[in-house]
Backbone as JSON Lines, residues from 0, in Angstrom:
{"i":0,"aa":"X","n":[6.84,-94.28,-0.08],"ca":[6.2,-93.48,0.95],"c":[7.01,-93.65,2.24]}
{"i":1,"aa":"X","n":[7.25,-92.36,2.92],"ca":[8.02,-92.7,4.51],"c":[7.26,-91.33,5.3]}
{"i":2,"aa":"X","n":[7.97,-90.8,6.14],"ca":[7.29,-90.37,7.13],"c":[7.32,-88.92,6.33]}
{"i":3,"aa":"X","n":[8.3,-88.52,5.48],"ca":[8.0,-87.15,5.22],"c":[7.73,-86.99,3.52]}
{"i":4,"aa":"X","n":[8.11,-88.02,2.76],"ca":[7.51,-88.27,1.08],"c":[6.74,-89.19,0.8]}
{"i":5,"aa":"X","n":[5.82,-88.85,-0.47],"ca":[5.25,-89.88,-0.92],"c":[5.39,-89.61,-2.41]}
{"i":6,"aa":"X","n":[5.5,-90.26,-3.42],"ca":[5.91,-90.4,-4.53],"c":[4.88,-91.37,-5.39]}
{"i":7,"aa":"X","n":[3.77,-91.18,-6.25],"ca":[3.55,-92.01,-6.82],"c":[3.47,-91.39,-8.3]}
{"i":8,"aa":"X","n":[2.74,-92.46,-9.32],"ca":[2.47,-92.19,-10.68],"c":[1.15,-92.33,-11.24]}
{"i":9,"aa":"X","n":[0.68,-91.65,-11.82],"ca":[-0.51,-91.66,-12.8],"c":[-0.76,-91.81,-14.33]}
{"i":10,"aa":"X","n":[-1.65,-92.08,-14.68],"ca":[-1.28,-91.85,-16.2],"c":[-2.55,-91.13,-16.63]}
{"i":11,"aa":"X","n":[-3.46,-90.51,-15.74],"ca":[-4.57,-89.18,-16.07],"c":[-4.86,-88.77,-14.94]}
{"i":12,"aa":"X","n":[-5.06,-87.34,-15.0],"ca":[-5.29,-86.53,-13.72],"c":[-6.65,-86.95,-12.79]}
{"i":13,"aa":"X","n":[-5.54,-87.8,-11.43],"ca":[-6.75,-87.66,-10.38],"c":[-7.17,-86.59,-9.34]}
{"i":14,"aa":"X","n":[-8.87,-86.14,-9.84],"ca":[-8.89,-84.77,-9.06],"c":[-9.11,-85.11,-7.58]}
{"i":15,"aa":"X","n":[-8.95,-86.64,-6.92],"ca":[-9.26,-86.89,-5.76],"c":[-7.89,-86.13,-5.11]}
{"i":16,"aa":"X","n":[-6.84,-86.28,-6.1],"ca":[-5.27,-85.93,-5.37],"c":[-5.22,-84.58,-5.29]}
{"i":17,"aa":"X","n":[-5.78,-83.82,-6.14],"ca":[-5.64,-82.36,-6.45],"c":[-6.45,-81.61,-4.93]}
{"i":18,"aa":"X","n":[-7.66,-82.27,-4.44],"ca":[-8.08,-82.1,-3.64],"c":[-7.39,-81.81,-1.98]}
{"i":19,"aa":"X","n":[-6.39,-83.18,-1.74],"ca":[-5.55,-83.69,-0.97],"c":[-4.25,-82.34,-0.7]}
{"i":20,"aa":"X","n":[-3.59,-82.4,-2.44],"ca":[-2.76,-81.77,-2.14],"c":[-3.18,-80.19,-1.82]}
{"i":21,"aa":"X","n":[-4.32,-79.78,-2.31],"ca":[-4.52,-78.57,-2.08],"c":[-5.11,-78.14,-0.65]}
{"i":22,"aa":"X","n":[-5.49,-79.24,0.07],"ca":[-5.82,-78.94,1.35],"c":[-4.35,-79.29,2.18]}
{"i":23,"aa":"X","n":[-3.52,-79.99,1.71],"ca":[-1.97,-79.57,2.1],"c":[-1.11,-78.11,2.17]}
{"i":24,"aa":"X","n":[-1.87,-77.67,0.82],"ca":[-0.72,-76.42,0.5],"c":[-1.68,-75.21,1.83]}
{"i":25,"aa":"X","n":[-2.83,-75.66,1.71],"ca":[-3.54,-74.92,2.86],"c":[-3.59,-75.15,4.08]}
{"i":26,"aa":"X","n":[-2.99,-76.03,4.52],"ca":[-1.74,-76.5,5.9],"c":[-3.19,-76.94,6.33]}
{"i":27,"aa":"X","n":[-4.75,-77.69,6.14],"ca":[-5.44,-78.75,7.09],"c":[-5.65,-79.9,6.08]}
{"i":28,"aa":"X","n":[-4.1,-80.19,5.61],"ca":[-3.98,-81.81,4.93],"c":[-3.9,-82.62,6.39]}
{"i":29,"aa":"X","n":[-3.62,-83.85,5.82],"ca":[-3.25,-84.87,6.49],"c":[-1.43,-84.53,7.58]}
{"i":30,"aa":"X","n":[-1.31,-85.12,8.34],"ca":[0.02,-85.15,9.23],"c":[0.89,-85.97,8.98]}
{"i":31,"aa":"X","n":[0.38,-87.13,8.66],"ca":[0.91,-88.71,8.26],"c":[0.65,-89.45,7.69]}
{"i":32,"aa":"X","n":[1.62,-90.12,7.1],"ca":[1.12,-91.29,6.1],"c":[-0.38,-91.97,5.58]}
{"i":33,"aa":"X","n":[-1.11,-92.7,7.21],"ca":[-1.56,-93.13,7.39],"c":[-3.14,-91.79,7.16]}
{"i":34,"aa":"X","n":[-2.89,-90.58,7.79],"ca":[-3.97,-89.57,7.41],"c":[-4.07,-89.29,5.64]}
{"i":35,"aa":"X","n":[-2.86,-89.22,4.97],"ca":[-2.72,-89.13,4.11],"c":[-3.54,-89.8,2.75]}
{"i":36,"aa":"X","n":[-3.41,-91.13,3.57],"ca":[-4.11,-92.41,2.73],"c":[-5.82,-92.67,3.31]}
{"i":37,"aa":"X","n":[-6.12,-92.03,4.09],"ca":[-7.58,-91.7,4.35],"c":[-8.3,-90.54,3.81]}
{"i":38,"aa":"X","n":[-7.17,-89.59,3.72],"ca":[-7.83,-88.13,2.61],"c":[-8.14,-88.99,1.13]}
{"i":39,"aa":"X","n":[-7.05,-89.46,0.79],"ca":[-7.41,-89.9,-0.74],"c":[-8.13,-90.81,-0.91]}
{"i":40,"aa":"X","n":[-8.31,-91.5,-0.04],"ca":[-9.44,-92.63,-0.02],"c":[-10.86,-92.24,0.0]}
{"i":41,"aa":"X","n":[-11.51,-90.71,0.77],"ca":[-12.11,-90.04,1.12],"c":[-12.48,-89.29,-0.6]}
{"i":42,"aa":"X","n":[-11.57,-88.69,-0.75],"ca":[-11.67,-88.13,-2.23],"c":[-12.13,-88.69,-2.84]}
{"i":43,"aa":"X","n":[-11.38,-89.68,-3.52],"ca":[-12.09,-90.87,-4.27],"c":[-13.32,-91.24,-4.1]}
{"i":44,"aa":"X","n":[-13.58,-91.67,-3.03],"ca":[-15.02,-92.2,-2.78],"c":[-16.29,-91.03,-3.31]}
{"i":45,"aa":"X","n":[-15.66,-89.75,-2.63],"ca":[-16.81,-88.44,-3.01],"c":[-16.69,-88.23,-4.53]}
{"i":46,"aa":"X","n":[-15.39,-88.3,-5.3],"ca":[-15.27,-88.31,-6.77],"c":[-16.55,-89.18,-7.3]}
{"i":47,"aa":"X","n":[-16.31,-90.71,-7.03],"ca":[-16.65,-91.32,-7.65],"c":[-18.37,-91.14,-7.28]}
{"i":48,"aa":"X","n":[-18.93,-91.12,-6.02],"ca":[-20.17,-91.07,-5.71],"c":[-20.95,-89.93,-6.97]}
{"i":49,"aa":"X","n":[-20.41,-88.87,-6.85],"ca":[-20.76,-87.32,-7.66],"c":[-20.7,-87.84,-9.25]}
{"i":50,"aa":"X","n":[-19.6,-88.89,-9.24],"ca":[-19.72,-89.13,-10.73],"c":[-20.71,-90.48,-10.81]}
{"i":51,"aa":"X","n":[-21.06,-91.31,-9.8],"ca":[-22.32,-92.38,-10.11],"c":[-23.76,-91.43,-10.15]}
{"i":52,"aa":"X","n":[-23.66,-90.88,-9.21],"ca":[-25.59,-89.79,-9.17],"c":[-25.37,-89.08,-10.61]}
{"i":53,"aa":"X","n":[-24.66,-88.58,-11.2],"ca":[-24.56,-87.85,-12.53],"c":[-25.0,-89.14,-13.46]}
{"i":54,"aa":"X","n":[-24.34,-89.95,-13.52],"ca":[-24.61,-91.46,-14.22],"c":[-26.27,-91.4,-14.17]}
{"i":55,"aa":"X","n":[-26.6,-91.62,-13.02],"ca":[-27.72,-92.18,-12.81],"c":[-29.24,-90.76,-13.35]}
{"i":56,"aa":"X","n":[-28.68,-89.61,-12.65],"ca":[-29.28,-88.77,-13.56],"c":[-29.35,-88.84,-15.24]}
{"i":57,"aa":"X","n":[-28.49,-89.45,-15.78],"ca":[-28.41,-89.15,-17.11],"c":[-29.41,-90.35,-17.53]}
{"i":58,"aa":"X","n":[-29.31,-91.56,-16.95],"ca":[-30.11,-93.07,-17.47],"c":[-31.45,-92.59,-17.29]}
{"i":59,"aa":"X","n":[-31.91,-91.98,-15.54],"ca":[-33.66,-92.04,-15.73],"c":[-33.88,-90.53,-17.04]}
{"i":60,"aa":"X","n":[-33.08,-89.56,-17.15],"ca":[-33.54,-89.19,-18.35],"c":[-33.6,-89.78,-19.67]}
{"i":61,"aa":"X","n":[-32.7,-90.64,-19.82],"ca":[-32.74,-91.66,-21.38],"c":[-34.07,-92.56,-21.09]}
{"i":62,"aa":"X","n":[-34.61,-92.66,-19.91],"ca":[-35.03,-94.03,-19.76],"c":[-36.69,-93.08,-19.85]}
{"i":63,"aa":"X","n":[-36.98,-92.02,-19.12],"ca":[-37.83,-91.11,-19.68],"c":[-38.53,-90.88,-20.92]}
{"i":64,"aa":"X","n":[-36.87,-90.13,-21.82],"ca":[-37.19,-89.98,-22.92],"c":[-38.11,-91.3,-23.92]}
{"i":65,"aa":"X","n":[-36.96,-92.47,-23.6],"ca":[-37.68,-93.48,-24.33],"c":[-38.98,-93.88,-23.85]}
{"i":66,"aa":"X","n":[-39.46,-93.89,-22.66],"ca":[-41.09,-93.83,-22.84],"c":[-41.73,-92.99,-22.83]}
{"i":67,"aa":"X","n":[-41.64,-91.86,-23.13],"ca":[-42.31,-90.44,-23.72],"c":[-42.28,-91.06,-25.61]}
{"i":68,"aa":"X","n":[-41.41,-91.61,-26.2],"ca":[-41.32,-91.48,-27.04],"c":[-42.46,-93.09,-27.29]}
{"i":69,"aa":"X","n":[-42.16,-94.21,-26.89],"ca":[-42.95,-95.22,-26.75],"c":[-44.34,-94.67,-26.64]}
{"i":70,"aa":"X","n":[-44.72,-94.08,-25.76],"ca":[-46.37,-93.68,-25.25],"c":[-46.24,-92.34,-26.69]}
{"i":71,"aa":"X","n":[-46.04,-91.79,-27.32],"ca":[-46.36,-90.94,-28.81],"c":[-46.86,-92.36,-29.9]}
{"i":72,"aa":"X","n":[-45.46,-93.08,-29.88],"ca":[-46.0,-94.44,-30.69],"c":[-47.17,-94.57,-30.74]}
{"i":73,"aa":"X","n":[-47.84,-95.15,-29.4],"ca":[-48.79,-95.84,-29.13],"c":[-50.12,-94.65,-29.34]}
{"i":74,"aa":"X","n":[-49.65,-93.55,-28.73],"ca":[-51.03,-92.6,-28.8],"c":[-51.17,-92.05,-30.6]}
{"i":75,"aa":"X","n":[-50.16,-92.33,-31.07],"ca":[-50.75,-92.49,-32.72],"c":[-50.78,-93.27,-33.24]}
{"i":76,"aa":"X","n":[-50.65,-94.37,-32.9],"ca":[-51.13,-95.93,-33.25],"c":[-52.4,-95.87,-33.22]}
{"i":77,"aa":"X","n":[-52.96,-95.51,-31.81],"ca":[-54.56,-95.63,-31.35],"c":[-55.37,-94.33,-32.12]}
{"i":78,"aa":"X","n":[-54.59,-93.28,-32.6],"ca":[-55.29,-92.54,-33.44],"c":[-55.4,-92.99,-34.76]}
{"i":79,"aa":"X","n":[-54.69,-93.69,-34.8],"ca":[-54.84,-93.64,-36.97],"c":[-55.61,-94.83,-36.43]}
{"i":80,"aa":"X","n":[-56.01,-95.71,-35.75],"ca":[-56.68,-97.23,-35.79],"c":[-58.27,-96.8,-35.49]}
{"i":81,"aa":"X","n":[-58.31,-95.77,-34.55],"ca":[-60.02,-95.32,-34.89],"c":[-59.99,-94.64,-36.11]}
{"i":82,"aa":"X","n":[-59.54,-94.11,-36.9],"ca":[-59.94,-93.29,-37.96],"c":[-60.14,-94.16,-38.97]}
């Protein structure tokens, strides 16, 4: 990295960079180095946040399902036990 390249490597597409560079090619990227490494830091963070709330959406539905499915158990447990 110097004042006018930066050069790194990946080994799977980060869309935090795709973000970065595309607000570059649309000339309100970063100016410098130092802006540069606060866009992607920025990215990242919103990547990853969007991908923890998705996480977390997906658990209270598993966590749902399994006591919807627990409380059926039980409400035909308590039916076949009076009959």
């Amino acid at each position: 990295m110097d004042g006018r390249l930066i050069v790194s490597t990946r080994q799977r597409k980060v869309l935090a960079l795709d973000d970065v560079v595309s607000d570059l090619e649309e000339g309100t990227g970063p100016t410098d180095c130092g802006g540069w490494l606060v866009d992607v830091c920025d990215a990242l963070t919103d990547h990853s946040s969007e991908f923890i709330e998705q996480l977390h959406d997906k658990i209270i539905d598993l966590e749902d399902n399994l006591l919807d499915q627990q409380f059926h158990r039980v409400d035909s447990w308590l039916c076949c036990a009076n009959n």
